[in-house]
C-alpha positions as CSV (number, residue, x, y, z in Angstrom):
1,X,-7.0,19.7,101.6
2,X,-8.3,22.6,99.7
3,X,-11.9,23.1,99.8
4,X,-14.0,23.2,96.6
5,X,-17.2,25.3,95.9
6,X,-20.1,23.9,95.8
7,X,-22.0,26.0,93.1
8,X,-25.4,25.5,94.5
9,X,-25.2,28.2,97.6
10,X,-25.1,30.9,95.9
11,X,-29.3,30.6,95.3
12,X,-29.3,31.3,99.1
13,X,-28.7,34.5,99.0
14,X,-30.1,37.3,97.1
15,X,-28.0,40.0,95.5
16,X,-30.1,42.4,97.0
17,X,-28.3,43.9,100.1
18,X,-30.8,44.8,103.1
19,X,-30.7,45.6,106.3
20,X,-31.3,44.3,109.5
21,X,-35.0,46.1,110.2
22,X,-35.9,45.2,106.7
23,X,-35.0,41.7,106.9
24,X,-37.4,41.7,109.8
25,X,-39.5,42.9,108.2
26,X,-39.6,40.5,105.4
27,X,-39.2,37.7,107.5
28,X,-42.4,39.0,109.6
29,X,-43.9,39.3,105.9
30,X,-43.1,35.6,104.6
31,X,-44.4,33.8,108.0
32,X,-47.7,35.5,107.6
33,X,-47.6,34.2,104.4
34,X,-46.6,30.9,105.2
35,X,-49.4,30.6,108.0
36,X,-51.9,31.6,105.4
37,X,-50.6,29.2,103.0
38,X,-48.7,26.6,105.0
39,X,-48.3,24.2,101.7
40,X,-46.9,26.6,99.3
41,X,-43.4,25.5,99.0
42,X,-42.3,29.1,97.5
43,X,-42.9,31.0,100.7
44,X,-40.4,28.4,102.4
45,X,-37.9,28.7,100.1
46,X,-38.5,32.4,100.6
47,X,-37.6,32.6,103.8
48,X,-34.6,30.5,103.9
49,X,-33.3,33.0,101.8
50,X,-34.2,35.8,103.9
51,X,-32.3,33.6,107.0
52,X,-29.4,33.3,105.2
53,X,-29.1,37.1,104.2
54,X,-29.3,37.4,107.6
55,X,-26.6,34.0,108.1
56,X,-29.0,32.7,110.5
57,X,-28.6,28.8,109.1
58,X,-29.8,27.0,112.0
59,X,-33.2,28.5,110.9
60,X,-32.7,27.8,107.5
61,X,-32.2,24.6,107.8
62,X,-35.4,24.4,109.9
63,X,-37.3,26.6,107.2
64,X,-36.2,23.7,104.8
65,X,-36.6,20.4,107.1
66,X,-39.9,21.7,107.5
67,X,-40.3,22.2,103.7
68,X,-39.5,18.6,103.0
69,X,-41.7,17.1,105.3
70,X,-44.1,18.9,102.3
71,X,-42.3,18.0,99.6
72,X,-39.8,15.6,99.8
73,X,-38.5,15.5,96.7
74,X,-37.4,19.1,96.3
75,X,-34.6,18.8,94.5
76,X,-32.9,22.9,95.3
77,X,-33.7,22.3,98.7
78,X,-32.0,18.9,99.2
79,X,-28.8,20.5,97.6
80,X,-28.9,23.5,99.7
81,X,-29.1,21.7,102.9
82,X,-26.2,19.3,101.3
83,X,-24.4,22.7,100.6
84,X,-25.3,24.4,104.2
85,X,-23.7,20.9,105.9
86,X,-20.6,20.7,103.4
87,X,-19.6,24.8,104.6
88,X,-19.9,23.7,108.4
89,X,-17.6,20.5,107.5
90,X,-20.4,17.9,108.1
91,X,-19.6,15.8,105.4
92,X,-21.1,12.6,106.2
93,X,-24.9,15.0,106.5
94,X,-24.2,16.8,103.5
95,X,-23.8,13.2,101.4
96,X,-26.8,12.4,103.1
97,X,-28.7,15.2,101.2
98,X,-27.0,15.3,98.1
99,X,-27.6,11.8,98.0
100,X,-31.2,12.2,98.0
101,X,-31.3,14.7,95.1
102,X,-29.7,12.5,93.2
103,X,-32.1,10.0,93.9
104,X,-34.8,12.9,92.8
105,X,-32.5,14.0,89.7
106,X,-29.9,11.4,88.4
107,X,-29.0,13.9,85.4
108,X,-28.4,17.3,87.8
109,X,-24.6,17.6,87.4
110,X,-24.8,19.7,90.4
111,X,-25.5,16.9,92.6
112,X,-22.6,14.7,91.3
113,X,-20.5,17.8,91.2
114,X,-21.2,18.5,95.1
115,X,-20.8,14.6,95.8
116,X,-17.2,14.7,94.2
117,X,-16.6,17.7,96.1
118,X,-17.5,16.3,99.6
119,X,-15.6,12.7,99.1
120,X,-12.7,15.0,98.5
121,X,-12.9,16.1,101.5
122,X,-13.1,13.3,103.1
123,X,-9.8,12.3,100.9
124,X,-11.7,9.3,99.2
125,X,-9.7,10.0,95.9
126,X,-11.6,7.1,94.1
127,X,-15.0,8.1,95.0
128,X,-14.5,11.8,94.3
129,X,-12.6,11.1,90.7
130,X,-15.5,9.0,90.0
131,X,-18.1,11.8,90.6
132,X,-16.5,14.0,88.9
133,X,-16.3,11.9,85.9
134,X,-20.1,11.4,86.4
135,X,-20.3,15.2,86.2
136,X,-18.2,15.7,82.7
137,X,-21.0,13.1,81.7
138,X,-23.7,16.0,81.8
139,X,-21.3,19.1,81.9
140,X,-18.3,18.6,79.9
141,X,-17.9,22.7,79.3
142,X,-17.4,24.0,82.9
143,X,-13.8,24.8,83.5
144,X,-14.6,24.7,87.1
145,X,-14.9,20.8,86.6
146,X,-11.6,20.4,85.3
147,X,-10.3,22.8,87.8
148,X,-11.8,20.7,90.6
149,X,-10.6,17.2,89.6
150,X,-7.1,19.3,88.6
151,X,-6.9,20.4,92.9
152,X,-7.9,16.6,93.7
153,X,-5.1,15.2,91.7
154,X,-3.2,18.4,93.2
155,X,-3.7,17.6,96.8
156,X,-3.0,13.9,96.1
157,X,0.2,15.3,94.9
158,X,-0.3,13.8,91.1
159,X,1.3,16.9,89.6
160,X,1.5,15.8,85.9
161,X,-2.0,14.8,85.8
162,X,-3.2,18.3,87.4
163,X,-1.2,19.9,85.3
164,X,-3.1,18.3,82.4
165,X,-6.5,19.1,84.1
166,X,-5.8,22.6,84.4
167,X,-4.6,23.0,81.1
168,X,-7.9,21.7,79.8
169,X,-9.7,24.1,81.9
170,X,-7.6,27.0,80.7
171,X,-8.7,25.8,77.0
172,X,-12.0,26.4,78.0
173,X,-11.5,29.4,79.5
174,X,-8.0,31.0,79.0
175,X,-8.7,33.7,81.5
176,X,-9.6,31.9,84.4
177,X,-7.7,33.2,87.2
178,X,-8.3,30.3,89.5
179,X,-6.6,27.2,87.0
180,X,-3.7,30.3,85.9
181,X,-2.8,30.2,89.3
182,X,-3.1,26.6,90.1
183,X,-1.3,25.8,87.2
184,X,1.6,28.0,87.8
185,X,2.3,26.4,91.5
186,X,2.1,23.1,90.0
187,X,4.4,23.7,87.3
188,X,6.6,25.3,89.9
189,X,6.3,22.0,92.2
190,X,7.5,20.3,88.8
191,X,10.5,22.3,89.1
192,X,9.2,24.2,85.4
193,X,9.8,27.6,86.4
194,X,9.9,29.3,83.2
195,X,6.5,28.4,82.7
196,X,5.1,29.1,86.5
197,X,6.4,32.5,85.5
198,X,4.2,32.5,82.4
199,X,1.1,31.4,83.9
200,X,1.5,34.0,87.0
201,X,2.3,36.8,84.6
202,X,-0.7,36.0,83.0
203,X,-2.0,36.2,86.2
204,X,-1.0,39.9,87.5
205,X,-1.7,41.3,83.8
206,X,-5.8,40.6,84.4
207,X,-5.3,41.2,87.9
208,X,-2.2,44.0,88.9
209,X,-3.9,44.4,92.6
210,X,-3.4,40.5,93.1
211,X,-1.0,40.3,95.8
212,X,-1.0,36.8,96.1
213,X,0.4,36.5,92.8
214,X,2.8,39.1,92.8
215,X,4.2,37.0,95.9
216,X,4.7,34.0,93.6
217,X,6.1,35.7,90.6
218,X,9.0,37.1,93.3
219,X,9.8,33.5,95.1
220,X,9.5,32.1,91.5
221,X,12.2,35.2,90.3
222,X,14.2,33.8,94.0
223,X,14.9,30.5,92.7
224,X,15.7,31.7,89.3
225,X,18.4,33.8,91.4
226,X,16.9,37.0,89.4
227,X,17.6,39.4,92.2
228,X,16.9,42.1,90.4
229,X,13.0,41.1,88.9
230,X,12.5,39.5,92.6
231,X,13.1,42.4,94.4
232,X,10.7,44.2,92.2
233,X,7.9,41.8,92.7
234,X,8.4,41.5,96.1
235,X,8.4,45.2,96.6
236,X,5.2,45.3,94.6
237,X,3.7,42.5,96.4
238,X,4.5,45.0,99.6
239,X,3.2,48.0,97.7
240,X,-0.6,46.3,97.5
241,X,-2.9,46.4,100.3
242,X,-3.8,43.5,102.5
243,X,-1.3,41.9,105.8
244,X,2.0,42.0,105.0
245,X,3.1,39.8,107.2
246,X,4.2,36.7,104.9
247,X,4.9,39.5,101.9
248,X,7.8,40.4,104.6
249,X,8.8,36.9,105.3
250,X,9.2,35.3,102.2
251,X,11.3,39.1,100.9
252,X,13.4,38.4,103.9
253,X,14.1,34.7,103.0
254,X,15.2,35.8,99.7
255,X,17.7,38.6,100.6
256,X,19.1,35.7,102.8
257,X,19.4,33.4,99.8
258,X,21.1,36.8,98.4
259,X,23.4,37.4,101.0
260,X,21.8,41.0,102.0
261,X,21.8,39.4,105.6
262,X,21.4,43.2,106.9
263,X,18.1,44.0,104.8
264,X,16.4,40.2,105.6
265,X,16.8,40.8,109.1
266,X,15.2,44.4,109.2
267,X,12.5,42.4,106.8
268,X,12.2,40.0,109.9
269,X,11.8,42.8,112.4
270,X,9.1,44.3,110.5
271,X,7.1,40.4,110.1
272,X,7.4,40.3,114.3
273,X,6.3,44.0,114.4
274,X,2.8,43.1,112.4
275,X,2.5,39.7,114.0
276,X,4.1,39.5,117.2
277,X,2.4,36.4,117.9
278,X,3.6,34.4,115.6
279,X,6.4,32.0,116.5
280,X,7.9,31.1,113.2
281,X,9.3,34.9,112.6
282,X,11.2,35.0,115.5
283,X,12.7,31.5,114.4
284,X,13.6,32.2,111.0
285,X,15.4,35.5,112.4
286,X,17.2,33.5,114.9
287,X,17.8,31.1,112.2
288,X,19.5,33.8,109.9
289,X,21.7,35.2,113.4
290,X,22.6,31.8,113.8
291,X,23.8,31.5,110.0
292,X,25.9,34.5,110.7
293,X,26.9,33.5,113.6
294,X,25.5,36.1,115.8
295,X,24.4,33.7,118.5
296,X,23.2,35.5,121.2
297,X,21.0,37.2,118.6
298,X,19.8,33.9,117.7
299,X,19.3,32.9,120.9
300,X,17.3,36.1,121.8
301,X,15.1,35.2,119.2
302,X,14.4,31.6,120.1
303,X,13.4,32.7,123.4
304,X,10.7,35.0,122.2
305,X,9.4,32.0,120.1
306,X,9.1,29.9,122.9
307,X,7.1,32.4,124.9
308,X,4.7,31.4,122.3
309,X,5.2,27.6,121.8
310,X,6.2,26.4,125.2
311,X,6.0,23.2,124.2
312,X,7.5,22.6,120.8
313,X,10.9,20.7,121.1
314,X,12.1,21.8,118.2
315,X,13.2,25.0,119.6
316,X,14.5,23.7,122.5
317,X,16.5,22.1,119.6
318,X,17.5,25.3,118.4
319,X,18.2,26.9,121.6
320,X,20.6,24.0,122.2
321,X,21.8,23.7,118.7
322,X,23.5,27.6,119.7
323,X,24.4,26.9,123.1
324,X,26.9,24.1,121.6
325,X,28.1,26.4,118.3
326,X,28.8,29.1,121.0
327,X,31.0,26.6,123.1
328,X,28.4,26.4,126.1
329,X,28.4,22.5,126.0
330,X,26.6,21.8,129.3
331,X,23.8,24.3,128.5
332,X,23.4,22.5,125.3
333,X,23.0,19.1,127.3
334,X,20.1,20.8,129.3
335,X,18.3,21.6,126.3
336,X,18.8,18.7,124.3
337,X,17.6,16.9,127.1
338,X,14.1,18.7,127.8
339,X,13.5,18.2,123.7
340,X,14.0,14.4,124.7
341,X,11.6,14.4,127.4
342,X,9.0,16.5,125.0
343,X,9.6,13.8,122.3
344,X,11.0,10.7,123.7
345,X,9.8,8.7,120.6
346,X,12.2,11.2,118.0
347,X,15.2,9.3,117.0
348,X,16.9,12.4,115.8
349,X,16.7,14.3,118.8
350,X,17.9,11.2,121.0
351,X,21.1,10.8,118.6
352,X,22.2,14.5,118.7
353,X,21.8,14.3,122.7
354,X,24.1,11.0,123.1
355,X,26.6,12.7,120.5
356,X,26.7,15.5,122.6
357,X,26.7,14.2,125.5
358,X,29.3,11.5,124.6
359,X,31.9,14.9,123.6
360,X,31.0,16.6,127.1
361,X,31.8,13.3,128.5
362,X,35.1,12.5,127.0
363,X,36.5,16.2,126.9
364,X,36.0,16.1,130.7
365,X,37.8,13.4,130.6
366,X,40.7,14.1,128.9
367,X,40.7,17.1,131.6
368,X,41.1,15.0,134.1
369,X,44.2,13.3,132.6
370,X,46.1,16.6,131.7
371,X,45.3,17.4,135.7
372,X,46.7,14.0,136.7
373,X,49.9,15.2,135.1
Protein backbone atom coordinates (compact mmCIF):
# COMPACT_ATOMS: atom_id res chain seq x y z
CA UNK A 1 0.00 0.00 0.00
CA UNK A 2 1.12 3.47 -0.75
CA UNK A 3 2.07 5.47 2.12
CA UNK A 4 0.43 8.82 2.93
CA UNK A 5 1.95 12.02 4.45
CA UNK A 6 1.38 12.81 7.51
CA UNK A 7 1.40 16.72 7.45
CA UNK A 8 2.48 17.20 10.95
CA UNK A 9 6.42 16.35 10.48
CA UNK A 10 7.35 18.85 8.68
CA UNK A 11 7.39 21.22 12.22
CA UNK A 12 10.39 18.89 13.06
CA UNK A 13 12.64 20.34 11.15
CA UNK A 14 13.63 23.82 10.52
CA UNK A 15 14.32 25.19 7.11
CA UNK A 16 17.35 26.45 8.24
CA UNK A 17 20.25 24.19 6.99
CA UNK A 18 23.25 23.75 9.64
CA UNK A 19 25.90 21.85 10.08
CA UNK A 20 27.17 19.30 12.14
CA UNK A 21 29.52 21.64 14.71
CA UNK A 22 26.70 24.05 14.82
CA UNK A 23 24.15 21.66 15.63
CA UNK A 24 26.36 20.94 18.55
CA UNK A 25 26.54 23.64 19.36
CA UNK A 26 22.96 24.48 19.62
CA UNK A 27 22.18 21.32 21.13
CA UNK A 28 24.97 22.16 23.94
CA UNK A 29 23.04 25.71 23.94
CA UNK A 30 19.28 24.28 24.53
CA UNK A 31 20.40 21.68 27.37
CA UNK A 32 21.91 24.41 29.34
CA UNK A 33 18.85 25.94 28.85
CA UNK A 34 16.80 23.27 29.73
CA UNK A 35 18.80 22.52 33.06
CA UNK A 36 18.24 26.19 33.95
CA UNK A 37 14.72 25.98 33.18
CA UNK A 38 13.72 22.26 33.30
CA UNK A 39 9.76 23.14 33.10
CA UNK A 40 9.78 25.37 30.07
CA UNK A 41 8.21 23.25 27.50
CA UNK A 42 9.74 25.58 24.53
CA UNK A 43 13.35 24.54 25.24
CA UNK A 44 12.15 20.75 24.70
CA UNK A 45 10.46 21.27 21.78
CA UNK A 46 13.60 23.13 20.77
CA UNK A 47 15.70 20.56 20.93
CA UNK A 48 13.80 17.83 19.30
CA UNK A 49 13.98 19.94 16.49
CA UNK A 50 17.63 20.37 16.68
CA UNK A 51 17.72 16.14 16.96
CA UNK A 52 15.88 15.80 14.06
CA UNK A 53 17.99 18.25 11.85
CA UNK A 54 20.47 16.10 12.93
CA UNK A 55 17.88 12.67 12.21
CA UNK A 56 18.78 11.53 15.54
CA UNK A 57 14.94 10.33 16.51
CA UNK A 58 15.75 8.04 19.24
CA UNK A 59 16.66 11.23 21.06
CA UNK A 60 13.78 13.05 19.94
CA UNK A 61 11.57 10.95 21.07
CA UNK A 62 13.28 11.02 24.44
CA UNK A 63 13.48 14.95 24.27
CA UNK A 64 9.50 14.62 23.90
CA UNK A 65 8.60 11.54 26.42
CA UNK A 66 10.39 13.61 28.77
CA UNK A 67 8.38 16.67 27.78
CA UNK A 68 5.09 14.97 28.45
CA UNK A 69 5.83 13.74 31.61
CA UNK A 70 5.64 17.94 32.03
CA UNK A 71 2.89 18.45 30.08
CA UNK A 72 0.85 15.83 29.05
CA UNK A 73 -1.52 17.29 27.12
CA UNK A 74 0.82 18.82 24.46
CA UNK A 75 -1.03 18.45 21.65
CA UNK A 76 2.21 19.14 18.69
CA UNK A 77 4.13 16.89 20.67
CA UNK A 78 1.69 13.99 20.78
CA UNK A 79 1.34 14.27 16.95
CA UNK A 80 4.98 14.40 16.33
CA UNK A 81 5.71 11.33 18.28
CA UNK A 82 2.45 9.78 16.31
CA UNK A 83 4.24 11.05 13.15
CA UNK A 84 8.01 9.83 14.21
CA UNK A 85 6.24 6.08 14.86
CA UNK A 86 4.01 6.19 11.64
CA UNK A 87 7.63 6.87 9.34
CA UNK A 88 9.35 3.89 11.19
CA UNK A 89 6.09 1.69 10.41
CA UNK A 90 4.96 1.35 14.03
CA UNK A 91 1.50 1.78 13.53
CA UNK A 92 -0.11 0.33 16.47
CA UNK A 93 2.43 3.26 18.72
CA UNK A 94 1.72 5.88 16.45
CA UNK A 95 -2.39 5.35 17.09
CA UNK A 96 -1.44 5.29 20.42
CA UNK A 97 -0.30 9.04 20.23
CA UNK A 98 -2.51 10.35 17.81
CA UNK A 99 -5.08 8.96 19.90
CA UNK A 100 -4.17 10.96 22.70
CA UNK A 101 -4.26 14.30 20.85
CA UNK A 102 -7.37 13.73 19.89
CA UNK A 103 -8.36 13.17 23.25
CA UNK A 104 -6.47 16.82 23.94
CA UNK A 105 -8.02 18.35 20.58
CA UNK A 106 -11.30 16.59 19.12
CA UNK A 107 -11.49 19.46 16.35
CA UNK A 108 -7.49 19.31 15.09
CA UNK A 109 -8.17 17.78 11.61
CA UNK A 110 -4.60 16.85 11.79
CA UNK A 111 -5.12 14.29 14.23
CA UNK A 112 -8.08 12.55 12.38
CA UNK A 113 -6.16 13.14 9.13
CA UNK A 114 -2.95 11.18 10.60
CA UNK A 115 -5.41 8.45 12.21
CA UNK A 116 -7.02 7.81 8.62
CA UNK A 117 -3.62 7.71 7.35
CA UNK A 118 -2.23 4.99 9.83
CA UNK A 119 -5.52 2.59 9.54
CA UNK A 120 -4.68 2.72 5.93
CA UNK A 121 -1.80 1.23 6.52
CA UNK A 122 -2.85 -1.19 8.46
CA UNK A 123 -5.55 -1.88 5.44
CA UNK A 124 -8.58 -1.20 7.76
CA UNK A 125 -10.60 0.46 4.88
CA UNK A 126 -13.52 1.16 7.18
CA UNK A 127 -11.71 2.77 9.87
CA UNK A 128 -9.51 4.91 7.61
CA UNK A 129 -12.61 6.08 5.26
CA UNK A 130 -14.27 7.01 8.48
CA UNK A 131 -11.31 9.30 9.58
CA UNK A 132 -11.01 10.80 6.80
CA UNK A 133 -14.60 11.76 6.63
CA UNK A 134 -14.14 13.04 10.21
CA UNK A 135 -11.32 15.22 8.64
CA UNK A 136 -13.62 16.83 5.68
CA UNK A 137 -15.79 17.60 8.84
CA UNK A 138 -13.13 20.39 9.84
CA UNK A 139 -11.12 20.66 6.48
CA UNK A 140 -13.27 20.31 3.57
CA UNK A 141 -10.71 22.61 1.24
CA UNK A 142 -7.41 20.49 1.37
CA UNK A 143 -6.97 18.64 -1.89
CA UNK A 144 -4.58 16.56 -0.06
CA UNK A 145 -7.76 15.04 1.70
CA UNK A 146 -9.40 14.06 -1.26
CA UNK A 147 -6.22 12.95 -2.69
CA UNK A 148 -5.71 10.62 0.28
CA UNK A 149 -9.13 8.89 0.56
CA UNK A 150 -8.82 8.86 -3.62
CA UNK A 151 -5.26 6.40 -2.98
CA UNK A 152 -7.37 4.43 -0.29
CA UNK A 153 -10.19 3.69 -2.57
CA UNK A 154 -7.10 3.32 -5.17
CA UNK A 155 -5.24 0.65 -3.31
CA UNK A 156 -8.57 -1.12 -2.46
CA UNK A 157 -8.84 -1.22 -6.20
CA UNK A 158 -12.32 0.91 -6.19
CA UNK A 159 -11.20 2.78 -9.39
CA UNK A 160 -14.51 4.63 -10.13
CA UNK A 161 -14.77 5.96 -6.78
CA UNK A 162 -10.96 7.22 -6.84
CA UNK A 163 -11.45 8.49 -9.86
CA UNK A 164 -14.27 10.69 -8.42
CA UNK A 165 -11.95 11.70 -5.38
CA UNK A 166 -9.31 12.87 -7.38
CA UNK A 167 -11.34 14.74 -9.56
CA UNK A 168 -12.62 16.67 -6.56
CA UNK A 169 -9.20 17.34 -5.54
CA UNK A 170 -8.18 18.59 -8.89
CA UNK A 171 -11.29 21.13 -8.53
CA UNK A 172 -9.70 22.41 -5.69
CA UNK A 173 -6.55 22.60 -7.07
CA UNK A 174 -6.29 22.05 -10.81
CA UNK A 175 -2.51 22.00 -10.76
CA UNK A 176 -1.80 19.51 -8.27
CA UNK A 177 0.68 17.26 -9.65
CA UNK A 178 0.13 14.42 -7.16
CA UNK A 179 -4.07 13.74 -7.99
CA UNK A 180 -2.91 14.68 -12.15
CA UNK A 181 -0.98 11.82 -11.80
CA UNK A 182 -2.97 9.54 -9.76
CA UNK A 183 -5.84 10.22 -11.84
CA UNK A 184 -4.24 9.48 -15.03
CA UNK A 185 -3.11 5.76 -13.86
CA UNK A 186 -6.47 5.23 -12.70
CA UNK A 187 -8.14 6.23 -15.71
CA UNK A 188 -5.59 4.07 -17.52
CA UNK A 189 -6.56 0.99 -15.03
CA UNK A 190 -10.23 1.89 -16.43
CA UNK A 191 -8.98 1.14 -19.70
CA UNK A 192 -9.82 5.40 -20.56
CA UNK A 193 -6.70 6.05 -22.24
CA UNK A 194 -7.54 9.09 -24.02
CA UNK A 195 -8.05 10.72 -20.88
CA UNK A 196 -4.82 9.17 -18.86
CA UNK A 197 -3.12 10.96 -21.79
CA UNK A 198 -4.83 14.16 -20.83
CA UNK A 199 -4.17 14.13 -17.25
CA UNK A 200 -0.27 13.12 -17.88
CA UNK A 201 0.13 15.80 -20.45
CA UNK A 202 -1.05 18.06 -18.01
CA UNK A 203 1.39 16.58 -16.05
CA UNK A 204 4.78 17.06 -18.16
CA UNK A 205 3.56 20.66 -19.26
CA UNK A 206 4.06 22.01 -15.39
CA UNK A 207 6.64 19.63 -14.92
CA UNK A 208 8.94 18.71 -18.48
CA UNK A 209 11.90 17.26 -16.18
CA UNK A 210 9.24 14.65 -14.72
CA UNK A 211 10.53 11.43 -15.91
CA UNK A 212 8.15 9.48 -14.28
CA UNK A 213 5.51 10.91 -16.33
CA UNK A 214 7.05 11.03 -19.43
CA UNK A 215 7.28 7.07 -18.83
CA UNK A 216 3.53 6.85 -18.61
CA UNK A 217 2.65 9.15 -21.44
CA UNK A 218 4.94 6.46 -23.70
CA UNK A 219 3.29 3.04 -22.21
CA UNK A 220 0.00 4.94 -22.48
CA UNK A 221 1.04 6.01 -26.47
CA UNK A 222 2.15 1.72 -26.45
CA UNK A 223 -1.27 0.60 -25.94
CA UNK A 224 -2.72 3.15 -28.18
CA UNK A 225 -0.23 1.38 -30.76
CA UNK A 226 1.16 5.16 -31.47
CA UNK A 227 4.62 4.07 -32.26
CA UNK A 228 5.57 7.04 -33.48
CA UNK A 229 4.43 9.53 -30.14
CA UNK A 230 5.70 6.42 -27.94
CA UNK A 231 8.99 6.36 -29.20
CA UNK A 232 9.21 10.03 -28.62
CA UNK A 233 8.24 9.88 -25.00
CA UNK A 234 10.16 7.07 -24.26
CA UNK A 235 13.22 8.64 -25.76
CA UNK A 236 12.49 11.71 -23.67
CA UNK A 237 11.81 9.77 -20.65
CA UNK A 238 15.64 8.43 -21.52
CA UNK A 239 16.86 11.94 -22.24
CA UNK A 240 16.01 13.10 -18.39
CA UNK A 241 18.26 12.35 -15.57
CA UNK A 242 17.67 9.84 -12.97
CA UNK A 243 18.24 5.47 -13.36
CA UNK A 244 17.30 4.36 -16.44
CA UNK A 245 16.93 1.16 -15.73
CA UNK A 246 12.97 0.61 -15.98
CA UNK A 247 12.99 3.76 -18.66
CA UNK A 248 14.92 0.92 -20.76
CA UNK A 249 12.72 -1.90 -19.90
CA UNK A 250 9.42 -0.71 -20.43
CA UNK A 251 11.07 1.08 -24.29
CA UNK A 252 12.17 -2.43 -24.89
CA UNK A 253 8.71 -4.00 -24.09
CA UNK A 254 7.24 -1.73 -26.47
CA UNK A 255 9.48 -2.17 -29.54
CA UNK A 256 8.61 -5.94 -28.77
CA UNK A 257 4.85 -5.20 -28.94
CA UNK A 258 6.17 -3.27 -32.29
CA UNK A 259 7.99 -5.99 -33.72
CA UNK A 260 11.60 -4.06 -33.64
CA UNK A 261 12.69 -7.43 -31.91
CA UNK A 262 16.40 -6.17 -32.81
CA UNK A 263 16.22 -2.64 -31.03
CA UNK A 264 14.11 -4.22 -27.67
CA UNK A 265 16.82 -6.58 -27.27
CA UNK A 266 19.78 -4.01 -27.37
CA UNK A 267 17.21 -1.95 -24.95
CA UNK A 268 17.39 -5.20 -22.70
CA UNK A 269 21.21 -5.33 -22.86
CA UNK A 270 21.51 -1.90 -21.82
CA UNK A 271 18.67 -2.53 -18.55
CA UNK A 272 21.32 -5.68 -17.52
CA UNK A 273 24.29 -3.32 -18.21
CA UNK A 274 22.82 -0.61 -15.45
CA UNK A 275 21.39 -3.33 -13.17
CA UNK A 276 23.12 -6.48 -13.44
CA UNK A 277 21.52 -7.58 -10.49
CA UNK A 278 18.40 -7.68 -11.31
CA UNK A 279 16.76 -10.96 -12.37
CA UNK A 280 13.65 -9.89 -14.20
CA UNK A 281 15.87 -8.21 -17.28
CA UNK A 282 17.56 -11.19 -18.01
CA UNK A 283 14.00 -12.91 -18.06
CA UNK A 284 12.16 -10.67 -20.17
CA UNK A 285 15.24 -10.80 -22.71
CA UNK A 286 15.10 -14.47 -22.62
CA UNK A 287 11.48 -14.15 -22.87
CA UNK A 288 11.67 -12.04 -26.21
CA UNK A 289 14.72 -14.85 -27.65
CA UNK A 290 12.26 -17.36 -26.83
CA UNK A 291 9.46 -15.47 -28.77
CA UNK A 292 11.75 -15.54 -31.71
CA UNK A 293 12.73 -18.53 -31.25
CA UNK A 294 16.36 -18.07 -30.54
CA UNK A 295 16.51 -20.58 -27.82
CA UNK A 296 19.77 -20.91 -26.78
CA UNK A 297 19.67 -17.15 -26.44
CA UNK A 298 16.90 -17.61 -24.20
CA UNK A 299 18.32 -20.08 -22.34
CA UNK A 300 21.52 -18.10 -21.85
CA UNK A 301 19.44 -15.60 -20.33
CA UNK A 302 17.56 -17.68 -17.88
CA UNK A 303 20.61 -18.94 -16.54
CA UNK A 304 22.03 -15.57 -15.57
CA UNK A 305 18.60 -14.96 -13.77
CA UNK A 306 18.90 -17.83 -11.79
CA UNK A 307 22.41 -16.95 -10.65
CA UNK A 308 20.34 -14.42 -8.92
CA UNK A 309 17.16 -16.24 -7.82
CA UNK A 310 18.34 -19.76 -7.17
CA UNK A 311 15.32 -20.53 -5.87
CA UNK A 312 12.42 -19.28 -7.86
CA UNK A 313 10.65 -22.19 -9.87
CA UNK A 314 9.35 -20.14 -12.16
CA UNK A 315 12.47 -20.06 -14.15
CA UNK A 316 13.22 -23.45 -13.80
CA UNK A 317 9.81 -23.24 -15.64
CA UNK A 318 11.25 -21.29 -18.26
CA UNK A 319 14.42 -23.06 -18.62
CA UNK A 320 12.26 -26.17 -19.18
CA UNK A 321 9.58 -24.48 -21.12
CA UNK A 322 12.87 -24.09 -23.95
CA UNK A 323 14.50 -27.27 -23.43
CA UNK A 324 10.99 -28.88 -24.68
CA UNK A 325 10.44 -26.02 -27.74
CA UNK A 326 14.04 -26.85 -28.70
CA UNK A 327 13.15 -30.75 -28.87
CA UNK A 328 15.40 -31.58 -25.72
CA UNK A 329 12.49 -33.47 -23.99
CA UNK A 330 14.32 -35.25 -21.19
CA UNK A 331 16.14 -31.95 -20.14
CA UNK A 332 12.80 -30.53 -20.02
CA UNK A 333 11.58 -33.45 -17.57
CA UNK A 334 14.63 -32.53 -15.21
CA UNK A 335 13.58 -29.01 -14.94
CA UNK A 336 10.01 -29.41 -14.70
CA UNK A 337 10.68 -31.72 -12.05
CA UNK A 338 13.02 -29.51 -9.67
CA UNK A 339 10.03 -26.56 -10.20
CA UNK A 340 7.85 -29.49 -8.65
CA UNK A 341 9.97 -30.12 -5.82
CA UNK A 342 10.37 -26.04 -5.18
CA UNK A 343 6.51 -25.81 -5.39
CA UNK A 344 4.92 -29.07 -4.79
CA UNK A 345 1.59 -27.36 -3.75
CA UNK A 346 1.36 -25.45 -7.69
CA UNK A 347 -1.18 -27.29 -9.72
CA UNK A 348 0.10 -25.69 -12.80
CA UNK A 349 3.51 -26.76 -12.66
CA UNK A 350 2.43 -30.40 -11.60
CA UNK A 351 0.10 -30.64 -14.90
CA UNK A 352 2.71 -29.39 -17.38
CA UNK A 353 5.26 -32.06 -15.78
CA UNK A 354 2.71 -35.11 -16.16
CA UNK A 355 1.88 -33.73 -19.77
CA UNK A 356 5.30 -33.87 -20.44
CA UNK A 357 6.24 -36.57 -19.04
CA UNK A 358 3.31 -38.57 -20.32
CA UNK A 359 4.72 -37.46 -24.33
CA UNK A 360 8.39 -38.56 -23.32
CA UNK A 361 6.73 -41.68 -22.10
CA UNK A 362 4.66 -42.71 -24.99
CA UNK A 363 7.12 -41.42 -27.86
CA UNK A 364 9.64 -43.90 -26.23
CA UNK A 365 7.23 -46.12 -26.57
CA UNK A 366 6.20 -46.07 -29.83
CA UNK A 367 10.21 -46.41 -30.37
CA UNK A 368 10.16 -49.42 -29.12
CA UNK A 369 7.45 -50.79 -31.36
CA UNK A 370 9.04 -49.44 -34.79
CA UNK A 371 12.35 -51.47 -33.22
CA UNK A 372 10.36 -54.57 -32.61
CA UNK A 373 9.69 -54.49 -36.36
Amino acid sequence: MNQKNTQNTKILKDNKKMDKKELNKAIEKTVLKMALEPKNTDHYHELAKYYAMDNQYEKVISVYESLLEIDPKDLQTLLNLGSIWFYSKEYKKALKYFNQAMLVNPSNYLVYYNMANTYAELKNFPKALHFYNRTLDFNASDPEVYNAIALLYHDFEDFVEARAYYEKALSLDPENLTALVDLGNVCFKLFDYKKALEYYYKVFALAPDNKTVALCIANTLAVCKDKEKCYEYFEKAIALPGDNYKANICYAIAKSDFKDYEDAIELYKRAVKINPKEANSYILLGNLYSNVKKYKEAEEQYKEALKINKLDPSIYVLIANVYYMSGQIERSIYSYRAAVNMRPENDEYKLVFIQVLDDFVEDYRKEDIVAAF
